[in-house]
N, C-alpha and C positions, 0 to 999 in steps of 0.2 A: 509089152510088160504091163500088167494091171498097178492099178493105183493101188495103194497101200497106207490105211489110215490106222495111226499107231492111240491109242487111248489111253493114258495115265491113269497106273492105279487108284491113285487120290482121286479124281473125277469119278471112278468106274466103282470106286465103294459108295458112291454116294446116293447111289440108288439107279433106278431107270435112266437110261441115255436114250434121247431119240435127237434126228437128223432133220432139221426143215430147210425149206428152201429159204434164202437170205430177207426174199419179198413179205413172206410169208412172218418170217421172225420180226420184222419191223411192221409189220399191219399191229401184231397181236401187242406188240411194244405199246404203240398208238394207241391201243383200245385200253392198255393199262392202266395210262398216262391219262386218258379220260375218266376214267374209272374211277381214279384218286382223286381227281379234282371234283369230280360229281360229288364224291363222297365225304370230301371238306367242304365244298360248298352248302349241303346238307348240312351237316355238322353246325354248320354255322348258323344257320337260317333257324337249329335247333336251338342252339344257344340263345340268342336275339330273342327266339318265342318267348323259350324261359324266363328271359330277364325281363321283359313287358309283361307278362305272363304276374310275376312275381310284383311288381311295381306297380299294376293295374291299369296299363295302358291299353291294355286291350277291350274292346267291345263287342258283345255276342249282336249278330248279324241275323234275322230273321227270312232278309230273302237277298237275290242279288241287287235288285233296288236299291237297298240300306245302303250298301256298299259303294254301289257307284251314287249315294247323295239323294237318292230319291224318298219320297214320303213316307211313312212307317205303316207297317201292316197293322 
C-alpha cells in the first residue's frame, strides 16, 4: 500500500508547498540563524559609527599607517 500524505486546507491556501529533506531543512535553518545575527551585528557596528560619528570621536585616516600608529603622510 502506498504512503498517503494528507495536507490541510489552511496550509494549502497559503501558497506554494514544497517537500525537503529534514538535513536539508536544518542547514538552510542554520544559515538563517546566521544571517540575522550578521545583520544585527551590522546594525550595530552602524549605530556605534553613527554615534562617534555624531560626537566627533572619529578621525579621517590617510593611509593604513595612521591607523596602526605610524607617522603621517
Amino acid at each position: 500500500m502506498a504512503e498517503i500524505l494528507t495536507i490541510p486546507k489552511k496550509l494549502a491556501q497559503k501558497g506554494d508547498l514544497i517537500l525537503v529533506p529534514r538535513a536539508d531543512y536544518e542547514e538552510m535553518i542554520k544559515i538563517k540563524k546566521r544571517l540575522l545575527w550578521e545583520e544585527k551585528d551590522t546594525d550595530e557596528a552602524i549605530r556605534v559609527f553613527e554615534k562617534e560619528r555624531k560626537t566627533g570621536k572619529l578621525r579621517k585616516a590617510y593611509s593604513f599607517s595612521e591607523i596602526l600608529g605610524g607617522r603621517k603622510s
